[in-house]
C-alpha positions as CSV (number, residue, x, y, z in Angstrom):
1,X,-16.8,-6.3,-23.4
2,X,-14.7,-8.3,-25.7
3,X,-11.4,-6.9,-24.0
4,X,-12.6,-7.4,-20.6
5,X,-13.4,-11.3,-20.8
6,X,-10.2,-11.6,-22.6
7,X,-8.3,-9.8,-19.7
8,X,-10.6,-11.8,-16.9
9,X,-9.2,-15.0,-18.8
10,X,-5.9,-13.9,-18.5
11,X,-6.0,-13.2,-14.8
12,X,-7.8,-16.3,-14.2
13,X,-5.6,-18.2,-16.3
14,X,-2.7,-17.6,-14.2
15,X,-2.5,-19.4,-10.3
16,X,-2.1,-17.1,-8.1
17,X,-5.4,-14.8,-10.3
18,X,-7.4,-18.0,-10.0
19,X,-7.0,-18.9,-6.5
20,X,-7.6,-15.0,-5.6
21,X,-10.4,-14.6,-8.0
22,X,-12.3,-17.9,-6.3
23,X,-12.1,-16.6,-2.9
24,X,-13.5,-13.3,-4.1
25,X,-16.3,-15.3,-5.6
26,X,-17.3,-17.1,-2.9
27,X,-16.9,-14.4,-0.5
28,X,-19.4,-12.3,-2.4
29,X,-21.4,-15.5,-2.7
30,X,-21.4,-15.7,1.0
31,X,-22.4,-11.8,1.5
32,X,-25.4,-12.4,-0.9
33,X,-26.9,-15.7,0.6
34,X,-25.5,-15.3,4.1
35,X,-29.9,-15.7,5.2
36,X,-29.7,-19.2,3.3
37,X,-26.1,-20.4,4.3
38,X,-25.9,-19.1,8.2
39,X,-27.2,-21.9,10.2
40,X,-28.4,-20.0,13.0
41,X,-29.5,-16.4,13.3
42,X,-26.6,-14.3,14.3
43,X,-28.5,-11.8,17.5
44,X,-30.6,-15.1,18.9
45,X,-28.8,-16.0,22.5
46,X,-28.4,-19.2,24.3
47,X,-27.0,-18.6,27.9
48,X,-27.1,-22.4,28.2
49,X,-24.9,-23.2,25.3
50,X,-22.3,-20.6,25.7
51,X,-18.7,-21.5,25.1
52,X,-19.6,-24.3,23.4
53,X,-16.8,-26.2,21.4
54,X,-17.2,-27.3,17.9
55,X,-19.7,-30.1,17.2
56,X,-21.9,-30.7,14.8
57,X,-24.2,-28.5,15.7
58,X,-22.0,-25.1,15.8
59,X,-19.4,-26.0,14.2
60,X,-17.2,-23.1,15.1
61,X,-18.8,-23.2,18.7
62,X,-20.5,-20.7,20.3
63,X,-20.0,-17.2,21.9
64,X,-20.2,-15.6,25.3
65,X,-23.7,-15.5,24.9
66,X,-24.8,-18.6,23.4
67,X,-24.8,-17.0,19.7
68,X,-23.5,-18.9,16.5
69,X,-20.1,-18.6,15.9
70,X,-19.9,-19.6,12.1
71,X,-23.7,-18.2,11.7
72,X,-22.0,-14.2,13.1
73,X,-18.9,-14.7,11.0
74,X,-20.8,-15.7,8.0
75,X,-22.9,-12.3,8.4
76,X,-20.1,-10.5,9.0
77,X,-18.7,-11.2,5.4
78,X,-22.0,-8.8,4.4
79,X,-21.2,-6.0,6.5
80,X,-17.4,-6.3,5.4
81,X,-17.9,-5.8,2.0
82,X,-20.8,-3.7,2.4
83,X,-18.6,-1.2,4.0
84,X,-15.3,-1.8,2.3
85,X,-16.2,-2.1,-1.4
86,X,-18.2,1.7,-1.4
87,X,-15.6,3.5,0.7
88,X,-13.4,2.0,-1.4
89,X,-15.0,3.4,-5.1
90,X,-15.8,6.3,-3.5
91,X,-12.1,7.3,-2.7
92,X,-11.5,5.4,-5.6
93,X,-13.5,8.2,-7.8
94,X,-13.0,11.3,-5.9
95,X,-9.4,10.7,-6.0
96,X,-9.7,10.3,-9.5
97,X,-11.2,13.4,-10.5
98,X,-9.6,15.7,-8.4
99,X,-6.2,14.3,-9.3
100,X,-6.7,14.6,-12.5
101,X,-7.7,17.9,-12.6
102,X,-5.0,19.2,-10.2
103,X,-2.6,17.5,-12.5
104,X,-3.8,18.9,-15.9
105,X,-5.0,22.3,-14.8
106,X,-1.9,23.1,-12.1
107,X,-1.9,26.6,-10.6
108,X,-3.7,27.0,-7.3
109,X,-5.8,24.3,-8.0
110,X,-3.1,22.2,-8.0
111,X,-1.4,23.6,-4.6
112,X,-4.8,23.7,-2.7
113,X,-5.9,20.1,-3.6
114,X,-2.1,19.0,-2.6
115,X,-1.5,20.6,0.5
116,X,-5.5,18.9,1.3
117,X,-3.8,15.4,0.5
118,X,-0.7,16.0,2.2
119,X,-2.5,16.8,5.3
120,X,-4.8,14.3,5.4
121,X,-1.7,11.7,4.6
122,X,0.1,13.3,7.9
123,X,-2.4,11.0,9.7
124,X,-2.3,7.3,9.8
125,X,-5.4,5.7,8.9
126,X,-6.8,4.2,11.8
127,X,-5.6,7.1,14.0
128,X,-7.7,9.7,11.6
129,X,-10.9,7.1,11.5
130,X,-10.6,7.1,15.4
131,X,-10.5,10.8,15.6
132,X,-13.6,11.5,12.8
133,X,-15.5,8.6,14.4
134,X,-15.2,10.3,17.9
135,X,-16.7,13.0,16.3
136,X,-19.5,11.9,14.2
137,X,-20.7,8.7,15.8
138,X,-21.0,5.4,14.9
139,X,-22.6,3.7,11.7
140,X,-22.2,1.5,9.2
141,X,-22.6,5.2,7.0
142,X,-20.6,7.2,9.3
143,X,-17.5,4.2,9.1
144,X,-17.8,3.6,5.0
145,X,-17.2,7.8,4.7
146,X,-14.1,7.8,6.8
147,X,-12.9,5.3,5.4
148,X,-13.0,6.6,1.8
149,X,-11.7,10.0,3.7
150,X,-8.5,8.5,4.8
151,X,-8.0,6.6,1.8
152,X,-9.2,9.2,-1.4
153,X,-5.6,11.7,-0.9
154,X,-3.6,8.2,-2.4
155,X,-5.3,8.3,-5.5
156,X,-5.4,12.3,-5.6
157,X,-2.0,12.1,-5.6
158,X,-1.6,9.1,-8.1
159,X,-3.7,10.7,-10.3
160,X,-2.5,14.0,-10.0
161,X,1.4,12.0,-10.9
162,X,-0.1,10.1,-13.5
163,X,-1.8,13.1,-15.0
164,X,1.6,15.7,-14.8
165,X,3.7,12.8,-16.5
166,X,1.7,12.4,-19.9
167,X,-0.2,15.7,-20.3
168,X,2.9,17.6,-22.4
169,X,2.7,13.9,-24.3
170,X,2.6,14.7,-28.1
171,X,-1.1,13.3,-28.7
172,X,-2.1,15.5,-25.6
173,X,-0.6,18.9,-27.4
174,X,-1.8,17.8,-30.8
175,X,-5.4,17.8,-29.9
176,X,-4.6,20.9,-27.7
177,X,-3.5,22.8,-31.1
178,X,-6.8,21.4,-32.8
179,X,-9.0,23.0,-30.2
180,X,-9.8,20.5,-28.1
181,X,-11.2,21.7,-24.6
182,X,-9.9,20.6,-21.3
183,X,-13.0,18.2,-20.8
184,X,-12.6,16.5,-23.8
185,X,-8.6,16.1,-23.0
186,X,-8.7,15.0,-19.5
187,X,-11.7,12.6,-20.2
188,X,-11.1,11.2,-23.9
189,X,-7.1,11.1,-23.5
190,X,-5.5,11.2,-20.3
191,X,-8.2,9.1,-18.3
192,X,-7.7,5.9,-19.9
193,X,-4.3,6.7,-19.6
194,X,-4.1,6.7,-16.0
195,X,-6.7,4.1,-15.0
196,X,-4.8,1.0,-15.4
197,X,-2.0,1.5,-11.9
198,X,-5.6,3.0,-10.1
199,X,-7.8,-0.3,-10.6
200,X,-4.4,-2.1,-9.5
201,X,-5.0,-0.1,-6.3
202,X,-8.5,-0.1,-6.1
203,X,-8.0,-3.7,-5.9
204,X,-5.3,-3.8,-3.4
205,X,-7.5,-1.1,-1.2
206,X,-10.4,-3.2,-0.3
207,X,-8.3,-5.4,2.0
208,X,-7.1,-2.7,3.3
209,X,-10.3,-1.1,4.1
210,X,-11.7,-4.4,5.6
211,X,-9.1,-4.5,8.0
212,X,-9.3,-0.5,8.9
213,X,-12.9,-1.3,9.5
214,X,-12.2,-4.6,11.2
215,X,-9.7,-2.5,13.5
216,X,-11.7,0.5,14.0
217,X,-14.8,-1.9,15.4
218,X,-12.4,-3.8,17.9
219,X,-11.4,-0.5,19.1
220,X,-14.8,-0.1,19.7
221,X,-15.7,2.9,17.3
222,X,-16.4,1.0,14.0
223,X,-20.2,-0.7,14.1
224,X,-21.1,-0.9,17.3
225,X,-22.3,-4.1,18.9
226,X,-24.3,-6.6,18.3
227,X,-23.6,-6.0,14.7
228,X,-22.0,-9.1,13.5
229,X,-18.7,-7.6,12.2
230,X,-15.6,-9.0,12.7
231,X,-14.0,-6.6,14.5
232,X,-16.6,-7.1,17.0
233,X,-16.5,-10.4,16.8
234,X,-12.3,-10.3,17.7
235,X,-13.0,-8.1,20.4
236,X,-15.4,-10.0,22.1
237,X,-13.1,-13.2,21.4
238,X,-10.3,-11.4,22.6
239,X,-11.8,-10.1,25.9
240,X,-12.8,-13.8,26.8
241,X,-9.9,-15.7,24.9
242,X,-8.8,-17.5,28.3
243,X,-12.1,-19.0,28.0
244,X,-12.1,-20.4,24.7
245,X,-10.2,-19.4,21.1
246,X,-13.1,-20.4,19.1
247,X,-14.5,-16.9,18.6
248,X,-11.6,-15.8,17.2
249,X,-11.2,-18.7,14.9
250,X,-13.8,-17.2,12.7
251,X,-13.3,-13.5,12.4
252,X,-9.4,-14.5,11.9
253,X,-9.6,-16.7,9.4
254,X,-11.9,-15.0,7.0
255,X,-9.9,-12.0,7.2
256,X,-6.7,-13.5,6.2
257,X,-8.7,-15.2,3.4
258,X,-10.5,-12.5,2.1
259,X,-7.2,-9.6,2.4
260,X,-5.1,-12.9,0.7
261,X,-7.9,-13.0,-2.2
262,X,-8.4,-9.3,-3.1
263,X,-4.5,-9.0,-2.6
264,X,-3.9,-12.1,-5.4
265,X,-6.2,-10.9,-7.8
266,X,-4.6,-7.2,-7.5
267,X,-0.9,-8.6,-7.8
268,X,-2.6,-10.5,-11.0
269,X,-4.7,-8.0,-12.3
270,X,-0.7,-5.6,-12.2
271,X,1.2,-8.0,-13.9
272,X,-1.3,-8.8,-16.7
273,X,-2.3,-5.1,-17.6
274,X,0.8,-4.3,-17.9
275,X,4.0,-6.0,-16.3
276,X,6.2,-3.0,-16.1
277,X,3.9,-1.9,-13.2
278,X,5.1,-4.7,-11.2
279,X,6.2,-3.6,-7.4
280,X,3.7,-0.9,-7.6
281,X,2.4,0.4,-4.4
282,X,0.4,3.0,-2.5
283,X,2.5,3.9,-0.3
284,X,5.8,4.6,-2.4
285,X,6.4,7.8,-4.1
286,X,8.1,5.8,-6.9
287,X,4.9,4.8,-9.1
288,X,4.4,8.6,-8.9
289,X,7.6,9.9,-11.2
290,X,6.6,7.9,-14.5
291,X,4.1,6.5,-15.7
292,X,5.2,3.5,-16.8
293,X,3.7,3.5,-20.6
């Protein structure tokens, strides 16, 4: 506990962890008390007030039906995370293990659980969440599971890196020749070993889940409508933006705020656990070829 504080303080201690660390505060903040903060309830309609522009009453306006803007966007912050943060963890964890297995146990394992994570990496993100959600329906369930589908082969194959470039490591092959079992190896020695470029991406992920989720539900197969979400929220802004911008204003600006805060705090959170990492990045092959210990 002792190392965790001390590592919080260093993140926070630096500008860019402190400004990203605040806006994950208060987003969460927002998610938990969005009943007490929202002004309005975010389904009730009033065809009389619709399209209204900021005032002091709405102060982000209203929508094509009369709804809250602000009240919808500060809801919205809930589903977000709700179905961000899981899918993240989950991919986040499944990645994890099976990476590290493949890694330190090789053989077919290893060529089965790779050729799995190649395929699904053939397909981009949105384009595979479009195709499962076709399939399966939609639901705040159904979104958070493709989502941690399309994002768990990046950490099998980090892990799976991470794991091949320290498990001939000396410690690893003395505790090998003292009888130490697989388990105890992968989970006492090379786990810790490996966490520290994972959490950076774990991190870095939730942004990027928000605004698969965000994109999925504009398209129109994320959480379906009237669910307060974002992505709902732009599409309905978009489709009567010649009418009035203020829907959009919302939806846009908390996701630029909450993708700038999780993206700060990950940058930070990199640099501080170790600064050798720095430039890491899903999506390169690089942080797969050393581990940089």
């Amino acid at each position: 506990m002792h190392e965790v504080r001390r590592l919080l303080m260093r993140i926070v201690g630096r500008p860019a962890g402190m400004i990203g660390f605040a806006i994950i505060v208060l987003t969460l903040f927002v998610a938990l008390a969005a009943p007490l903060i929202a002004p309005y309830d975010p389904a009730v309609i009033a065809m009389a007030k619709r399209f209204a522009a900021p005032s002091a009453e709405h102060w982000l306006g209203t929508d094509h039906l009369g709804r809250d803007n602000l009240s919808r966007v500060v809801f919205g912050a809930r589903l977000a995370l709700t179905i961000a943060i899981p899918a993240v963890l989950s991919a986040f964890l499944a990645g994890l293990l099976l990476g590290l297995v493949a890694g330190y146990v090789g053989g077919l394992i290893d060529r089965v659980l790779t050729v799995i994570a190649d395929t699904f990496l053939s397909f981009p993100s949105v384009i595979l969440g479009l195709a499962l959600l076709t399939l399966v329906g939609q639901s705040v369930l159904n979104t958070t599971l493709v989502i941690a589908l399309s994002l768990f082969p990046y950490y099998l194959r980090l892990a799976r890196g991470l794991t091949l470039s320290i498990r001939h490591q000396p410690y690893v092959r003395a505790e090998r020749s003292l009888g130490a079992g697989r388990g105890r190896i992968m989970f006492v020695h090379l786990l810790p070993n490996i966490l520290p470029p994972l959490l950076v991406v774990v991190a870095m992920d939730v942004p990027s889940a928000i605004v698969i989720e965000a994109g999925l539900a504009f398209l129109g197969l994320g959480v379906p409508p009237p669910a307060p979400d974002w992505g709902v929220l732009l599409n309905e802004g978009f489709v009567n933006v010649a009418i009035s911008i203020w829907p959009l204003v919302g939806p846009l600006t908390a996701i630029v705020l909450v993708t700038t805060g999780f993206t700060l705090l990950g940058e930070t959170f990199r640099d501080v656990a170790d600064p050798r990492l720095a430039g890491i990045g899903r999506r390169h092959g690089r942080f797969l070829m050393r581990r940089a210990r």
